[in-house]
C-alpha positions as CSV (number, residue, x, y, z in Angstrom):
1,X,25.8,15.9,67.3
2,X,22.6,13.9,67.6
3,X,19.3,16.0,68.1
4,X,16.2,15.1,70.1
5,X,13.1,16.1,68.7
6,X,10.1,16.0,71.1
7,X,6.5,15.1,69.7
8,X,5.7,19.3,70.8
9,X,8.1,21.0,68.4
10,X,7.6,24.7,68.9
11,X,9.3,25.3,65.8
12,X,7.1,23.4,63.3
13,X,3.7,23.1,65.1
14,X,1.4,20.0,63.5
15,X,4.7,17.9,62.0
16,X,6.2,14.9,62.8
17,X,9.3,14.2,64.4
18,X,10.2,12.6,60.8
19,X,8.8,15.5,58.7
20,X,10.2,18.5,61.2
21,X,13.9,16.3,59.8
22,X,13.3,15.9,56.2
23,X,11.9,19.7,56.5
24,X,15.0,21.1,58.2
25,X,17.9,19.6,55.8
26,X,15.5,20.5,52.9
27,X,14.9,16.7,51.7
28,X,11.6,17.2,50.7
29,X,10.3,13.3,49.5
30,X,8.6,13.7,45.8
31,X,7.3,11.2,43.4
32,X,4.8,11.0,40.7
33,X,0.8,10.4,41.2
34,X,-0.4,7.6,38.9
35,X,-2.6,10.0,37.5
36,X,0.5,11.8,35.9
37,X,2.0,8.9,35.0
38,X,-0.9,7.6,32.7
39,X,-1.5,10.9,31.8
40,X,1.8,11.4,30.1
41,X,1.6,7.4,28.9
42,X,-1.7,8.3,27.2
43,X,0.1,11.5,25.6
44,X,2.7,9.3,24.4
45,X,0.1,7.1,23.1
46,X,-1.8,9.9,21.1
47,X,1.2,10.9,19.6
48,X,3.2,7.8,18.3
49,X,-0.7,7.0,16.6
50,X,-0.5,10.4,14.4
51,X,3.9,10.2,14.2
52,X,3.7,6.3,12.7
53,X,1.4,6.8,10.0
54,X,3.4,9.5,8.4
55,X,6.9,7.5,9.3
56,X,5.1,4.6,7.2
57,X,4.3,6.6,4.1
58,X,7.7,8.4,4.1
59,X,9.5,5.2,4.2
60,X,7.5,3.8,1.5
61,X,8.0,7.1,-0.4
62,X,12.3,6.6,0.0
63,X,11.5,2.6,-1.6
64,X,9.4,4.4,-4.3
65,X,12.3,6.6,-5.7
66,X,14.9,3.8,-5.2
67,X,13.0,1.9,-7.5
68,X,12.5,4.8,-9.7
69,X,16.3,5.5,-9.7
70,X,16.5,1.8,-10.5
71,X,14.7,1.7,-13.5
72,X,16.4,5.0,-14.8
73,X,19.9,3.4,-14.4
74,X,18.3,0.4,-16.0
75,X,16.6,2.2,-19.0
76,X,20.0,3.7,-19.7
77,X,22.2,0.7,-19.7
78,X,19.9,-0.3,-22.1
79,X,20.2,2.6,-24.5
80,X,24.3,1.9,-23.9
81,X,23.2,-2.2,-24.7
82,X,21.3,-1.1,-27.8
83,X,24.3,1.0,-29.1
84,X,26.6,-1.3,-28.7
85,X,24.9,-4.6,-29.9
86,X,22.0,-3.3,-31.7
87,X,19.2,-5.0,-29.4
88,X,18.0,-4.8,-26.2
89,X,18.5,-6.7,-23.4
90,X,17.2,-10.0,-23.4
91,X,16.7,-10.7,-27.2
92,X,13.9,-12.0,-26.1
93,X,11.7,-13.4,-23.4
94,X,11.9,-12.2,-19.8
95,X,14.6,-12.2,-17.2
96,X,14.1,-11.5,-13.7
97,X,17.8,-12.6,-12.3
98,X,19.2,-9.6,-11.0
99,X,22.2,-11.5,-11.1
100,X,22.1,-11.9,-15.0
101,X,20.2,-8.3,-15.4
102,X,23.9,-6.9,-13.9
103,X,25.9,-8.9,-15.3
104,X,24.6,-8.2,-19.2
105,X,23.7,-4.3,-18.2
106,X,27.0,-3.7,-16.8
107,X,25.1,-2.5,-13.3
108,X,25.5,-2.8,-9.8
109,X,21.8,-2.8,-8.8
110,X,21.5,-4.3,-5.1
111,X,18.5,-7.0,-4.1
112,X,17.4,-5.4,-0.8
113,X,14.4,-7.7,-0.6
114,X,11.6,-4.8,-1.3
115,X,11.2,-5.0,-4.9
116,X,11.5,-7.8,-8.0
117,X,13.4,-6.9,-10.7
118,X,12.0,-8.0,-14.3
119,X,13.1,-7.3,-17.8
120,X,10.8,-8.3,-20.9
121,X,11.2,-7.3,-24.5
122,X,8.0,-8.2,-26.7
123,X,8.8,-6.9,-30.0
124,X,12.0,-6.0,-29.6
125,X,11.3,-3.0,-27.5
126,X,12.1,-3.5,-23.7
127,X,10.0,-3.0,-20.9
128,X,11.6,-3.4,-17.0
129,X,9.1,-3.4,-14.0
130,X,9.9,-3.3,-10.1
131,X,7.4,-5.3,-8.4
132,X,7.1,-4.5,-4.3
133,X,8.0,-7.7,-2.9
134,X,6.0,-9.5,0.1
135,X,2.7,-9.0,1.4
136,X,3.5,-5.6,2.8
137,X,-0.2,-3.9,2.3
138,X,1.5,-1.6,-0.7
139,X,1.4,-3.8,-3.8
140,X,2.3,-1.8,-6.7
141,X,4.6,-2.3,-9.4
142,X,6.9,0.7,-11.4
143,X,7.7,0.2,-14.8
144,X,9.9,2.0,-18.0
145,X,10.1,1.4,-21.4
146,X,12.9,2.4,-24.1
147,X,10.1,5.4,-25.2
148,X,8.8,6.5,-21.7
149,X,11.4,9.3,-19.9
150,X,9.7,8.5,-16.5
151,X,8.9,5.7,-15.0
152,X,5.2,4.6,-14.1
153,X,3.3,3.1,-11.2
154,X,0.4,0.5,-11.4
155,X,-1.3,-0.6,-8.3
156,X,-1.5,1.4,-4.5
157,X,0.7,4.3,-5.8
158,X,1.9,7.0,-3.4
């Protein structure tokens, strides 16, 4: 059962005893250099620095037609508000309570943190802006008015 290998193997001339084993039941030992491994960390590297940017920018692209949509929904309640009542939503002044701007719009707008809602009407026309909350490096604001059929971007548009 037990084999005795001798230092003068015939059978695998210039081996060890421990590699003439490992050679005969095929267990070959393998492992990585650390020259592949920092190779492959420094791929990894290279490409997560082109793949974030662009993650970045499309994520801030999905915020940017949220708040678009936003301002749509809003614009329309406020056709609805102006049929109804015969004024715009507020009568006057500004209101940036999304809590109030629901409530009086009949909406269901969710505050997710990015933007700030705001709703002015100078002149009894109505103007809503979404302002990108937080010092997140993208300051911009999006805005609509009862004349405009798109909304507008001022500041670091994409």
């Amino acid at each position: 059962m037990f084999t005795v290998y001798s230092f003068h193997d015939n059978e695998n001339p210039g081996f060890t005893p421990l590699e003439t084993i490992v050679r005969r039941h095929k267990l070959f030992l393998t492992g990585f250099t650390l020259i592949e491994l920092m190779t492959v960390v420094v791929i990894f590297g290279i490409v997560a620095m082109l793949a974030l940017p662009r993650h970045f920018r499309a994520r801030e692209q999905g915020y940017d037609k949220k708040a678009q949509m936003a301002l749509e929904m809003i614009r329309s309640a406020e056709r609805q508000h102006w049929m109804e009542n015969d004024s715009y939503f507020p009568s006057s002044g500004m209101v940036s309570d999304l809590a109030a701007i629901n409530g009086n719009l009949s909406l269901d707008l969710v505050d997710d943190g990015m933007w700030v809602y705001s709703i002015t009407n100078p002149s009894g026309e109505f103007q809503a802006s979404l302002t990108r909350a937080g010092d997140s490096g993208y300051a911009r604001s999006w805005f609509i008015n009862a004349l405009m059929v798109n909304a507008n971007c001022t500041g670091i548009c994409p």
